[in-house]
C-alpha positions as CSV (number, residue, x, y, z in Angstrom):
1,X,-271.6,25.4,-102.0
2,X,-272.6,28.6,-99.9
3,X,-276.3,29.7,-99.9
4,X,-276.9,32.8,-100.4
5,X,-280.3,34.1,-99.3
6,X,-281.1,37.3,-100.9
7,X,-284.2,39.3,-100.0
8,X,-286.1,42.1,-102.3
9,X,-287.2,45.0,-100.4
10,X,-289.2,47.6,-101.6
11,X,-289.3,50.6,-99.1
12,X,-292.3,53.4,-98.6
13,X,-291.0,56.2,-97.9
14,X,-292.1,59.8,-98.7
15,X,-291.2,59.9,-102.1
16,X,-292.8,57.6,-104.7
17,X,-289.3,55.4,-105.3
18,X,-290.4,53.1,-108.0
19,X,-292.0,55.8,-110.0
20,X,-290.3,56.4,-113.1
21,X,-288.9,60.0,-113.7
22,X,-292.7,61.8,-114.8
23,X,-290.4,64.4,-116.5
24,X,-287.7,64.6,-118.9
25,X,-286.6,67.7,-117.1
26,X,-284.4,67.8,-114.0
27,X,-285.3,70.0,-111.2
28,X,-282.0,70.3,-109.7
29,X,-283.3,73.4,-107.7
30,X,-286.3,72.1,-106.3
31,X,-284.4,68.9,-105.4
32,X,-281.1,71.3,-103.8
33,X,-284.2,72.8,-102.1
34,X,-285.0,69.7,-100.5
35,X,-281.3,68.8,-99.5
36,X,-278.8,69.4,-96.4
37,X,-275.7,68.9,-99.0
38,X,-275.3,68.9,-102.4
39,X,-271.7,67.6,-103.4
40,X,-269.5,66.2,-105.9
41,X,-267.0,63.3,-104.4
42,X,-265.8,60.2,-105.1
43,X,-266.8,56.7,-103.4
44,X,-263.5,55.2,-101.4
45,X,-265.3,53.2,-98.8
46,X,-268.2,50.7,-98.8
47,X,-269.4,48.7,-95.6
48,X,-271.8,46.7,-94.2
49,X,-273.1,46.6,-90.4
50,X,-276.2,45.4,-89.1
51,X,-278.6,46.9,-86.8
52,X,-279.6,46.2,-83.5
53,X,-282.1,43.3,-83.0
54,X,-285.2,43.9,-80.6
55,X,-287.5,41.6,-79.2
56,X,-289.0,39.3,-82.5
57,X,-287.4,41.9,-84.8
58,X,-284.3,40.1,-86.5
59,X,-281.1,42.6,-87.1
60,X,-281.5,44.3,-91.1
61,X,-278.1,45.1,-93.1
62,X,-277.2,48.7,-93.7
63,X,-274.5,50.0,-96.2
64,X,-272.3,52.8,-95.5
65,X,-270.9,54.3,-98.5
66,X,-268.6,56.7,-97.7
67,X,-267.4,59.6,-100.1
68,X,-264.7,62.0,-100.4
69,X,-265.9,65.2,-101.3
70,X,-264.7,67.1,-103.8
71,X,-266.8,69.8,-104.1
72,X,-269.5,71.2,-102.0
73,X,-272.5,73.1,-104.7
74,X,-275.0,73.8,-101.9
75,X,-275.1,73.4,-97.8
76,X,-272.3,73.7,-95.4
77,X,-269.7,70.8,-95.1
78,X,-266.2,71.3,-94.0
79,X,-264.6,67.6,-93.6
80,X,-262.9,66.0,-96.5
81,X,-264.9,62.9,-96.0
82,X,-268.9,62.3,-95.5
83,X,-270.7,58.7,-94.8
84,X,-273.7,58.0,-96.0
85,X,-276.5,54.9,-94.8
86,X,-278.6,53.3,-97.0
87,X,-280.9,50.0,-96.1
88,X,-280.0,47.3,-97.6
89,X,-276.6,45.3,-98.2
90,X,-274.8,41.9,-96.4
91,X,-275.1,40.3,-93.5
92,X,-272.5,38.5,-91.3
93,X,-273.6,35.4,-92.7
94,X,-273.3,36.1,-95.8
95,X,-277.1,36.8,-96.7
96,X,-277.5,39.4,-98.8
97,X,-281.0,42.7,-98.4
98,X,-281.6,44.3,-101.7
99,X,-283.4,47.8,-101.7
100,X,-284.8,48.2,-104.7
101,X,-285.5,51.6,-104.4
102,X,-282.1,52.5,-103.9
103,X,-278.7,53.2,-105.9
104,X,-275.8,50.5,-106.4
105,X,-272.4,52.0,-105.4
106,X,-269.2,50.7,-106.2
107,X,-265.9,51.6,-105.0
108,X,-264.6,54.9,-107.4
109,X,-267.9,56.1,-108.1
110,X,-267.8,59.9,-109.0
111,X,-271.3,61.3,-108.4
112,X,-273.1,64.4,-108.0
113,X,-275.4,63.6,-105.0
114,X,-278.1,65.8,-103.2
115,X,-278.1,64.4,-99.6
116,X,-281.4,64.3,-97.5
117,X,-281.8,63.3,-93.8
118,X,-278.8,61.0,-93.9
119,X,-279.1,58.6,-90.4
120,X,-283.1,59.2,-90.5
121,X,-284.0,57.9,-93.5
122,X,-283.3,54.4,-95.3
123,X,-282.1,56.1,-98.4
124,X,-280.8,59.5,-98.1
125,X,-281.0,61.1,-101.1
126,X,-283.8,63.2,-102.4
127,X,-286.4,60.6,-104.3
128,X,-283.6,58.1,-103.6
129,X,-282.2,57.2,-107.0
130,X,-283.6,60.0,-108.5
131,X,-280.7,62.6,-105.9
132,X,-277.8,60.6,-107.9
133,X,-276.0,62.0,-110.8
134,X,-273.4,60.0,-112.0
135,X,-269.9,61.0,-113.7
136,X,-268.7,57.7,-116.2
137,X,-266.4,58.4,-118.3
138,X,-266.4,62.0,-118.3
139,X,-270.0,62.3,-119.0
140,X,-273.1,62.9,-117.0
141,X,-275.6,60.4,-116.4
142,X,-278.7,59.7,-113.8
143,X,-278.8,56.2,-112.5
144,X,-280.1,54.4,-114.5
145,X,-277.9,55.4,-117.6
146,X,-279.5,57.8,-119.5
147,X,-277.5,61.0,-120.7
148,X,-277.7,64.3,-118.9
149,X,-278.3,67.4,-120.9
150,X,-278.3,71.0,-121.0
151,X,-281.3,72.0,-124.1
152,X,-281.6,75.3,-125.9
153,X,-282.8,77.3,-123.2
154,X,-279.7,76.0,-120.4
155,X,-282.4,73.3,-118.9
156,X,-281.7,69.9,-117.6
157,X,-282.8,67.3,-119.5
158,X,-282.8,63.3,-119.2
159,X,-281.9,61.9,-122.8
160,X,-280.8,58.4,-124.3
161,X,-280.4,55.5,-121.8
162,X,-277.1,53.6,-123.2
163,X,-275.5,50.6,-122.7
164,X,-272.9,51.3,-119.7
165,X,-271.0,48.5,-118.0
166,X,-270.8,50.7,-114.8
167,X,-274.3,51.1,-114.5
168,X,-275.7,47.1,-115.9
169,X,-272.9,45.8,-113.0
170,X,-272.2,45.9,-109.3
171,X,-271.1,44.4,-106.7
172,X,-272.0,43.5,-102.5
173,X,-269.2,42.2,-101.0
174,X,-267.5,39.9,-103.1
175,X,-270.3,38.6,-105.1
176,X,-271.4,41.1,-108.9
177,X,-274.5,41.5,-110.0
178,X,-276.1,42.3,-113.1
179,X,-278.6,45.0,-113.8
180,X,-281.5,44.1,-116.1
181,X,-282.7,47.3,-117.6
182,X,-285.3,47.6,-119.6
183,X,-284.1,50.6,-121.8
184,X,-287.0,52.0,-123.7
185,X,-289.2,51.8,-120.5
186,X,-286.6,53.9,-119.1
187,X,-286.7,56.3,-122.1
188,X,-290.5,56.0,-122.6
189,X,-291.6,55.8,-119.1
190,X,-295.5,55.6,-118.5
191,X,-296.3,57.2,-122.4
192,X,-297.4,60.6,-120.9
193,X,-293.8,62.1,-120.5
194,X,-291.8,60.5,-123.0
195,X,-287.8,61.4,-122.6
196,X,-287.8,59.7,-126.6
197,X,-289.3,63.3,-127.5
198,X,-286.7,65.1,-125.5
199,X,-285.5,68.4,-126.6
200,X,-282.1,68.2,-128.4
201,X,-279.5,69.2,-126.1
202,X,-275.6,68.8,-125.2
203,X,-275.0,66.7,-122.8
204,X,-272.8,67.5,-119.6
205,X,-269.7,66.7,-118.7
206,X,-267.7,66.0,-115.8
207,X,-266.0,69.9,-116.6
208,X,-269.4,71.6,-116.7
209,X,-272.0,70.2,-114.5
210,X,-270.7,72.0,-111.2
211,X,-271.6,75.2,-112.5
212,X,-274.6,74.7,-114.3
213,X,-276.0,73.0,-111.2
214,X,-275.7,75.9,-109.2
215,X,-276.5,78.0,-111.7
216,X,-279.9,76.3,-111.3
217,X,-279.7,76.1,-107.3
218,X,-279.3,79.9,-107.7
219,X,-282.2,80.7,-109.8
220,X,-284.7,78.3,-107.4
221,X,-283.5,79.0,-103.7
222,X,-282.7,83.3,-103.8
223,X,-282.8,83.6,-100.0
224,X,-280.1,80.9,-99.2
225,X,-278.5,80.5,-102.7
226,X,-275.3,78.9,-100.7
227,X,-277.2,76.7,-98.2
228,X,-275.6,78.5,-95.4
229,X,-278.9,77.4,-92.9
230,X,-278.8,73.7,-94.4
231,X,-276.7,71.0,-92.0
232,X,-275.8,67.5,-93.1
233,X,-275.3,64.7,-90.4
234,X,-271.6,62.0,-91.1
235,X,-272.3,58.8,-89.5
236,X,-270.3,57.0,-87.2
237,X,-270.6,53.1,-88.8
238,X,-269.5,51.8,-84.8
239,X,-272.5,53.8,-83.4
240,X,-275.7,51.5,-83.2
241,X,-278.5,51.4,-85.7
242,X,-282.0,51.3,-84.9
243,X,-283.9,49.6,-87.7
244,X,-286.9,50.5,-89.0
245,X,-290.3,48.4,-88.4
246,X,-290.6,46.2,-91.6
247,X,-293.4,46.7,-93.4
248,X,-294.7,44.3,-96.5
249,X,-296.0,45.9,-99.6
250,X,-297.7,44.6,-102.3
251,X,-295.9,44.7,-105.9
252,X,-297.5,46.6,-108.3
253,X,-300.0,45.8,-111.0
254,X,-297.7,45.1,-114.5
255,X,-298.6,48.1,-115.7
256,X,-297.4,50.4,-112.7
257,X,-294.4,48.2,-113.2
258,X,-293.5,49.0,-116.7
259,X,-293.2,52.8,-114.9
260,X,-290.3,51.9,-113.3
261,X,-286.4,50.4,-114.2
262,X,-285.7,47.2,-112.2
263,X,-283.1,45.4,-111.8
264,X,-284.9,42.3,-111.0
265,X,-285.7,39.3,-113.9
266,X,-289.3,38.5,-114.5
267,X,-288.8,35.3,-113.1
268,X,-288.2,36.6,-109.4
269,X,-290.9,38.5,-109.4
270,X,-293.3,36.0,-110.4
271,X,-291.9,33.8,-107.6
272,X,-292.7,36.4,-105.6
273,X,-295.8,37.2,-106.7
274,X,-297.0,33.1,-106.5
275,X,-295.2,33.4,-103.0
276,X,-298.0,36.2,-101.7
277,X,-296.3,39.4,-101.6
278,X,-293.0,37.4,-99.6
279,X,-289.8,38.8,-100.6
280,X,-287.6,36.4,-99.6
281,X,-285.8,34.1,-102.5
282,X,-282.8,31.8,-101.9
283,X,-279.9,31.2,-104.9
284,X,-278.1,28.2,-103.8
């Protein structure tokens, strides 16, 4: 039988990934603020390479999701295609990096993404999961399946988190995995910004988002409403990757962890809380 090994990484970057959406509301302006490209496109290419190993430092799998863009909201882009590189993904051998902090992709995704040092950083999205808006069946939702909608006043709102096939699955290489969501965590969050007491709204579809996003990108950025001094880098996957110094960080207390979806089962994080903070589990 083939061994998988399959480690759980949790990244520190400059955004607090595992942190639960404090708001019901969506920023889209601030976070197009924040971006070199806004887009709509479609996923038509996922890959894995692996960096370059140095000295003791063993070679880390990197994704490259690539997109075909069908729409550009904010920032200049003129290609029909754009690469993206997130940490995380499979190895030569088979072994397989989770980032937990990150999005699952599959191939046909349709998303709304707001791009953010793509090439520098090991998730290039602003607040990582949080810069992904997803289109599933005509509807808008962010990653973690709750409903996008527009309230009373034309605001962005996060509302119900329902039970989506595209969002509990996906899949690294040829092996699927399935999300375990906790959904009224997700709804609830940490009990001081409840999305259960969202204000009632429509939610968005596929047809209406575009413009209501830059609607908002207009209203926040007024001296570059278009992006025009924004610049997004597309990666060349034969180039090679540097990889980041690994750092180990220490899970969070239960209650900071009921802040935040997972898609990990209690059981593997008790292993690797017994196992001191080590993220590496093997499924044979």
């Amino acid at each position: 039988m083939v061994r998988f090994i399959i480690t759980l990484i949790t990244v520190c970057l400059a955004w607090p990934a595992l942190a639960h959406q404090t708001s019901n509301r969506l920023d889209v302006g601030g976070m197009a603020a924040q971006s070199d490209l806004v887009f709509k496109g479609r996923v038509v290419g996922i890959d894995y390479r692996e960096s370059e190993g140095k000295g003791e430092q063993k070679p880390l799998p990197f994704t490259f999701v690539t997109y075909a863009i069908e729409e550009v909201l904010f920032g200049q882009y003129s290609e029909s295609t754009l690469t993206l590189r997130f940490l995380g993904g499979m190895t030569k051998s088979g072994e397989i990096m989770m980032n937990t902090s990150a999005p699952s992709f599959d191939m046909g995704d349709e998303d709304i993404l707001f791009v953010q040092d793509n090439g520098r950083s090991e998730c290039p999205l602003v607040e990582c999961s949080n810069g992904r808006l997803r289109v599933i069946h005509g509807a808008i939702y962010n990653e973690y399946g709750q409903a996008v909608l527009q309230d009373r006043k034309g605001g962005m709102v996060l509302g119900r988190s329902e039970n989506l096939d595209e969002v509990n699955t996906y899949q690294i290489g040829e092996r699927k995995f399935q999300r375990n969501i906790n959904r009224k965590l997700v709804q609830e969050g940490d009990g001081e910004a409840s999305t259960s007491k969202a204000m009632a709204g429509i939610q968005l579809q596929a047809g209406n988002i575009s413009g209501l996003v830059r609607e908002h990108i207009f209203k926040a950025n007024a001296r570059d409403p278009y992006g025009m001094s924004k610049q997004v880098r597309n990666l060349d996957m034969t180039a090679p990757i540097t990889a980041p110094q690994a750092r180990p960080v220490a899970l969070p207390e239960p209650k900071s962890q009921a802040q935040a979806p997972t898609n990990e089962d209690p059981a593997e994080l008790e292993a690797i809380q017994h196992n001191g903070g080590n993220p590496v589990l093997k499924d044979q």
